[in-house]
N, C-alpha and C positions, 0 to 999 in steps of 0.2 A: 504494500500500500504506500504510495507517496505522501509527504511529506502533507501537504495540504488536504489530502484525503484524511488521512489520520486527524487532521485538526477538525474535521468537519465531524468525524465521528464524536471526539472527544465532546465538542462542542453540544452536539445534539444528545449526549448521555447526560453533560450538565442540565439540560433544560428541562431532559426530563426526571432527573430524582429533584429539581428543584418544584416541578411542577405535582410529585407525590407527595403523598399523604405522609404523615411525621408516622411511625410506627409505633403499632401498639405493643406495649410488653407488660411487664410485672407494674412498671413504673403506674401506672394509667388505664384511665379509657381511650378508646381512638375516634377515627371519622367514623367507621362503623356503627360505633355507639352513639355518635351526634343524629343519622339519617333519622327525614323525618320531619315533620312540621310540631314546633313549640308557638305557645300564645305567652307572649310578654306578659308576665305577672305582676312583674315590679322590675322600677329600675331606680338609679340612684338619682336624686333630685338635685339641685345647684345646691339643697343646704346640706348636702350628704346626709339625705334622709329617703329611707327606701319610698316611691311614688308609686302609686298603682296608677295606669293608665286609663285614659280620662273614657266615661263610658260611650257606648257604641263604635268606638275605635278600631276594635281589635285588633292590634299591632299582633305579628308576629314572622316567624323566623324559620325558613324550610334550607337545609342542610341536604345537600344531595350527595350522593356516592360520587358524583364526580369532581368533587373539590370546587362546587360552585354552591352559594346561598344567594335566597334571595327572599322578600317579605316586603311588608308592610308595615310602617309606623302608626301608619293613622289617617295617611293622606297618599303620598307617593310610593311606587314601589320602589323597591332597593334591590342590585344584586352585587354580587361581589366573590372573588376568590377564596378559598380559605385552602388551611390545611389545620391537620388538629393531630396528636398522638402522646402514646404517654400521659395526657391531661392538659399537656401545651396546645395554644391554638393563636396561629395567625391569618387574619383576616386584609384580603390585599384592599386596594383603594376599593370603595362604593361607588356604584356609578344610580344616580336617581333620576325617576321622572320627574319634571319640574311644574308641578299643579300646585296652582294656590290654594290653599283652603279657608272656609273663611270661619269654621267653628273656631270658638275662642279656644285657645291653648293647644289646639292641636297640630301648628306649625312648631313651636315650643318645643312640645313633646317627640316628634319628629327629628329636629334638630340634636336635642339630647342624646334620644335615643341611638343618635346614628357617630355623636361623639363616641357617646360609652363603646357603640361595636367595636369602634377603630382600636380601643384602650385595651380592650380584653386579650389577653395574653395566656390565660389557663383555664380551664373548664371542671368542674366538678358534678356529677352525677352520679341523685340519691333517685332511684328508683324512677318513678314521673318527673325529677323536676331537676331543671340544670341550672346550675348557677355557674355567670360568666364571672372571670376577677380579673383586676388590672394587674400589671405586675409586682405592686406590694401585697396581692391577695384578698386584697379591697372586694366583696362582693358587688359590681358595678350593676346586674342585671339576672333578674331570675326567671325561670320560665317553667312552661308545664309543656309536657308532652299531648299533642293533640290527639283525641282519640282518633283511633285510623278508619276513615271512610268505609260504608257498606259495600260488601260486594256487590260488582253489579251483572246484570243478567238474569234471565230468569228460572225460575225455582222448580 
């Protein structure tokens, strides 16, 4: 293989263990254990005080097997990269629809919401409910697993 062949392989192996998932071990949970749609239960408020989100909202947060998320705060949808393993998890830039909304607080909540994602650096999960933490451990945003849709078809 030439010189420049070689570099293109090399190249294309970096891209992609960077574009995999962190591994799961003894250490954690992984992406595996994220997949899945969670409804935001609470997140941290500007007074560092846990917030439940404002009602008829329903923010929440769909984790795909394939290293992409994507949800809703309350207004806009969001999607974005991640990777998660071991309990670590990073979340690359968000890209959002840009809709105004005009209920009171729920650009606000939006905003917040979509700081705290960028912050969250480790993941912990009890059973139904996940809790995001920044990297002091900080619990930024907590979540519930959403029940999983009816099969469909008929009986």
């Amino acid at each position: 293989m030439n010189r420049l062949g070689g570099c293109a392989v090399l190249a294309l192996a970096l891209v992609a263990a960077g574009c995999a998932a962190l591994p799961a071990g003894p250490g954690g949970p992984g992406a595996d254990d994220l997949a899945g749609t969670w409804r935001i239960a609470s997140y941290l408020g500007a007074d560092d005080r846990a917030v439940a989100p404002l009602a008829g909202t329903g923010p929440f947060l769909s984790f795909g097997t394939d290293g992409r998320l994507g949800g809703t705060a309350g207004c806009n949808s969001f999607g974005a990269d991640y990777r998660a393993g071991n309990g670590r998890l990073s979340v690359g830039p968000v890209v959002t629809t840009l809709m105004y909304c005009e209920a009171p607080g729920v650009m606000d909540q939006e905003a917040r919401v979509l700081s705290l994602l960028s912050l969250a650096e480790e993941f912990r999960l009890d059973g139904d409910a996940l809790v995001l933490l920044d990297a002091g451990g900080r619990a930024v945003m907590t979540l519930a697993r959403a029940p999983a849709p009816p099969p469909t078809g008929s009986a």
